[in-house]
C-alpha positions as a Python dict, from the first residue, in 0.01 Angstrom:
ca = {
    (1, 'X'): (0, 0, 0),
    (2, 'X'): (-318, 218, 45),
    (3, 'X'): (-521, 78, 375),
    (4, 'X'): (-819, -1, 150),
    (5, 'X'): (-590, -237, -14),
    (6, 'X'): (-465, -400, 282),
    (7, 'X'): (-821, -412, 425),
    (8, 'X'): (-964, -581, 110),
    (9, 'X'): (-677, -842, 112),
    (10, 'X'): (-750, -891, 461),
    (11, 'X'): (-1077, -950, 423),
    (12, 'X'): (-1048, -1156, 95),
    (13, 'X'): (-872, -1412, 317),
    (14, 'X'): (-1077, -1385, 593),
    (15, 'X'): (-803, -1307, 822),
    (16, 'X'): (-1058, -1178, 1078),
    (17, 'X'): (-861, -1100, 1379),
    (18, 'X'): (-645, -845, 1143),
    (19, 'X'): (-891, -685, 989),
    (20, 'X'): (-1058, -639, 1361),
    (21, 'X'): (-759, -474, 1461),
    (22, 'X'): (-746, -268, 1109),
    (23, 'X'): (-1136, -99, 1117),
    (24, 'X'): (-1106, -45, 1516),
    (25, 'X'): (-1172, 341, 1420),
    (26, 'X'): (-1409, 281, 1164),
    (27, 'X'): (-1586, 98, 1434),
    (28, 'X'): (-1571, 374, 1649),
    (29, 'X'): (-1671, 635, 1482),
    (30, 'X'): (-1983, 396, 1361),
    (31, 'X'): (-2080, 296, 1663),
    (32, 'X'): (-2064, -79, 1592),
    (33, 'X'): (-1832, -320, 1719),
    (34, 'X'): (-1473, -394, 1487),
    (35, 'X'): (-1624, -755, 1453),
    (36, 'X'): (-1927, -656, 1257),
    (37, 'X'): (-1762, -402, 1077),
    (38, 'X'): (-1500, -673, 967),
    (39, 'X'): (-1788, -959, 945),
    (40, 'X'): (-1914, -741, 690),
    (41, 'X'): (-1616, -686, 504),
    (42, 'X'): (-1635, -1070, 474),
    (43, 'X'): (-1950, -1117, 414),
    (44, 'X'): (-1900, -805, 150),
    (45, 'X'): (-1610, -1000, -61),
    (46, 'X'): (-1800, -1304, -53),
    (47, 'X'): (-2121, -1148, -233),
    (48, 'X'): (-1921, -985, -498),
    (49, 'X'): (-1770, -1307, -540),
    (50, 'X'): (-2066, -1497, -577),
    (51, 'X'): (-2243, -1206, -796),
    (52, 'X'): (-1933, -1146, -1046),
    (53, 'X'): (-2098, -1250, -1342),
    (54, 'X'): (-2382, -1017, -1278),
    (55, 'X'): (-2348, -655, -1465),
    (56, 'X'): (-2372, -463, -1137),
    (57, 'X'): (-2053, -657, -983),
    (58, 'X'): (-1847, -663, -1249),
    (59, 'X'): (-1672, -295, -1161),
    (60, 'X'): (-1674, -413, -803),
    (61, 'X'): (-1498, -780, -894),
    (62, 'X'): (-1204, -581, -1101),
    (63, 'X'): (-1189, -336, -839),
    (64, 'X'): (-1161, -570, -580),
    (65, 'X'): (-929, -800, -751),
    (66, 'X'): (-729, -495, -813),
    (67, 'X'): (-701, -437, -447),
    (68, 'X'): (-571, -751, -351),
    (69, 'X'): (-311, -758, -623),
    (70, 'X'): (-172, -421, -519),
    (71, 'X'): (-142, -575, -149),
    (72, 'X'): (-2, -927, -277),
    (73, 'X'): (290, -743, -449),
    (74, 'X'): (355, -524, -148),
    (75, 'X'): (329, -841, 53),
    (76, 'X'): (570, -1040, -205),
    (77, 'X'): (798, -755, -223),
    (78, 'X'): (857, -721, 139),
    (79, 'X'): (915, -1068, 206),
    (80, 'X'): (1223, -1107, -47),
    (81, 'X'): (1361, -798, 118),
    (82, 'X'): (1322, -992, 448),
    (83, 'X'): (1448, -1347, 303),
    (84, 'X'): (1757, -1145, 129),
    (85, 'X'): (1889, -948, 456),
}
């Protein structure tokens, strides 16, 4: 599962402490601290959430939805391997 994936999914279900620990170097390298980076992951979902309908979301809404498909399977997927061991 790409990161971007992982981070959307995290965000998506506002699993904030994760995705603090996830965009640590982003924050770094920004210059701003891993909460507001993450906050605005949130905050980020949330809009194109709200704004789906709109033309200029609509790309962003598939995309996004995409995302957190790709990390649901992953996330499925890795949990029958645990359950069957």
């Amino acid at each position: 599962m790409g990161k971007m994936s992982w981070i959307a999914y995290l965000a998506e279900n506002e699993k904030r402490e994760e995705l603090m620990e996830e965009v640590g170097e982003i924050a770094s390298a920004s210059g701003r601290t891993a909460a507001e980076i993450a906050d605005g992951f949130i905050e980020a979902v949330k809009t194109i959430e709200k704004n789906k309908e709109k033309p200029a979301y609509k790309k962003l809404s598939k995309i996004q939805k995409d995302m957190i498909k790709d990390a649901t399977n992953k996330i499925n997927g890795a949990s029958v391997g645990i359950r069957n061991e």
